[in-house]
C-alpha positions as CSV (number, residue, x, y, z in Angstrom):
1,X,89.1,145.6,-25.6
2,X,87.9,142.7,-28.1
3,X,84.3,142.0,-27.8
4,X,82.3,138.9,-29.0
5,X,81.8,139.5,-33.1
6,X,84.9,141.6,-33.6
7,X,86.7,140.9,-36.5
8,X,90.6,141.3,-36.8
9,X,92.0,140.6,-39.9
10,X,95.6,140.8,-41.0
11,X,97.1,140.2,-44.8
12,X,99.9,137.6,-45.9
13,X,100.5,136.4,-49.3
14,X,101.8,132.8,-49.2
15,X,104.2,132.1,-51.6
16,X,104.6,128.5,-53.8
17,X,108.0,128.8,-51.8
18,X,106.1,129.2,-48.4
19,X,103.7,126.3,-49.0
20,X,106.6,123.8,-50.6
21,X,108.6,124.3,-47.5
22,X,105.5,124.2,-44.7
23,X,104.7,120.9,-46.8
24,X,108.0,119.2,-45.9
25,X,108.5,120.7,-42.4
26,X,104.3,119.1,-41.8
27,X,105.0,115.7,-43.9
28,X,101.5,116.6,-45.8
29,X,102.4,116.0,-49.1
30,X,98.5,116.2,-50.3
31,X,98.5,117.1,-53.3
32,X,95.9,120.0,-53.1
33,X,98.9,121.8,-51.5
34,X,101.4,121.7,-54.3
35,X,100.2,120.6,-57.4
36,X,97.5,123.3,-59.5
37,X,95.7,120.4,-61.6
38,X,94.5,118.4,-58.8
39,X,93.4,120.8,-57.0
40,X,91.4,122.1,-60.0
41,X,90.4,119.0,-60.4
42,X,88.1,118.7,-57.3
43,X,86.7,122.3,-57.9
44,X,89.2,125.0,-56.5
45,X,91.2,127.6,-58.5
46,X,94.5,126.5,-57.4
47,X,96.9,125.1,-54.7
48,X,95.6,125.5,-51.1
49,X,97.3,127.2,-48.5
50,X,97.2,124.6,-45.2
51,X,95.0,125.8,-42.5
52,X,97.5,125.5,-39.7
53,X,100.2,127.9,-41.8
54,X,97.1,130.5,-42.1
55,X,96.7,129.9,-38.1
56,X,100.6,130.3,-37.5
57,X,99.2,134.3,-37.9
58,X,96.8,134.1,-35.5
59,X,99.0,134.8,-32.3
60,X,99.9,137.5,-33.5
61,X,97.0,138.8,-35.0
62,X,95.3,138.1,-31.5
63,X,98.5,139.5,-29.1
64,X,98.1,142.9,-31.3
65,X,95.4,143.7,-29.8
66,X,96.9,143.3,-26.1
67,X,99.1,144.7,-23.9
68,X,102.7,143.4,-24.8
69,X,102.8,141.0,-21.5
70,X,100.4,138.3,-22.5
71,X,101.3,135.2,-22.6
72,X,98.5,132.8,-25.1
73,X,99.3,129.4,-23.3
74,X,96.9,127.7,-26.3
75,X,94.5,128.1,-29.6
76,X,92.1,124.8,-30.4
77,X,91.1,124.4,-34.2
78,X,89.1,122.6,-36.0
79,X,89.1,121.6,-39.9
């Protein structure tokens, strides 16, 4: 059972391929995304992965650690 403080962690390499295509399924065509100089521009090392394609994992990161009958009716984030 998960308690308050647990940490569950799971590991995915996005791909440019991964990124590109969640880019034109979302319509955010930000820049930071897809292009490596203006992200390094504004201080990071490269192209960011968007938050909500990191947070299509947790479901299932959450639902492995219950029985296989639950049902998540919904997650809230904030960025």
């Amino acid at each position: 059972m998960l308690k308050p403080g647990d940490v569950l962690k799971k590991t995915r390499v996005f791909t440019e391929e991964d990124v590109l295509q969640y880019s034109k399924v979302s319509r955010d065509s930000n820049p930071l995304h897809t292009d490596s100089d203006a992200a390094r521009n504004v201080g990071f090392e490269g192209p960011l992965v968007h938050g909500m394609l990191v947070a299509s994992l947790f479901p299932h990161i959450i639902s492995s650690h219950f029985v296989s009958n639950m049902l998540m009716l919904s997650l809230k984030f904030k960025f």
